[in-house]
C-alpha positions, 0 to 999 in steps of 0.5 A: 887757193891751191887746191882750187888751182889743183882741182881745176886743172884735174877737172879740165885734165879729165874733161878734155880726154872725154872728147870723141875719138878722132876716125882717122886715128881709130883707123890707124888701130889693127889687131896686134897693136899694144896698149900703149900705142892705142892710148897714144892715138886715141888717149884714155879711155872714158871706161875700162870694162874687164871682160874675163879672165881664164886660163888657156893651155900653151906649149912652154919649154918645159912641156904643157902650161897654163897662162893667164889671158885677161881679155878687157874692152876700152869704150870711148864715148860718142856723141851725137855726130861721132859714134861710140868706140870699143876697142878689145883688148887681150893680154894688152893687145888689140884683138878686135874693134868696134864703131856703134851709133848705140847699143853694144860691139858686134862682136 
């Protein structure tokens, strides 16, 4: 009985965070703004799509170095009144934004 209990209220779980994203909130979202702040206003993601990962040269304190930039996009789910949304992530930071009827992000 309560595992049916516990199933139920995963399935709701993961239900209710596939709802559109609020457009007032997706205004509030600017490139320089940290994960954890995008997911507080608009919530999880319904997919994660890594983009790439590559090295980029920096100047460190000890002279030329390579760092590690993960570059992600979350997609949030539209429907047919709300549009799709992408939002571009790199190292955990917003770098771009993106509102689509269908189709991919115009970046």
């Amino acid at each position: 009985m309560w595992t049916i209990i516990v199933a139920l209220i995963l399935t709701l779980s993961i239900m209710a965070s596939a709802e559109p994203v609020d457009t007032r909130q997706y205004g509030f979202v600017k490139p320089g703004m940290g994960a954890t702040e995008v997911q507080e206003r608009l919530g999880r993601p319904d997919k994660i799509i890594p983009e790439s990962t590559r090295l980029r040269p920096v100047h460190g304190p000890y002279g030329r170095e390579l760092k590690e930039v993960v570059t992600e996009v979350w997609y949030y789910a539209g429907d047919g009144q709300v549009m799709h949304t992408y939002i571009k992530l790199e190292n955990g930071v917003v770098i771009a934004k993106d509102k689509v009827q269908s189709g991919a992000p115009r970046w």
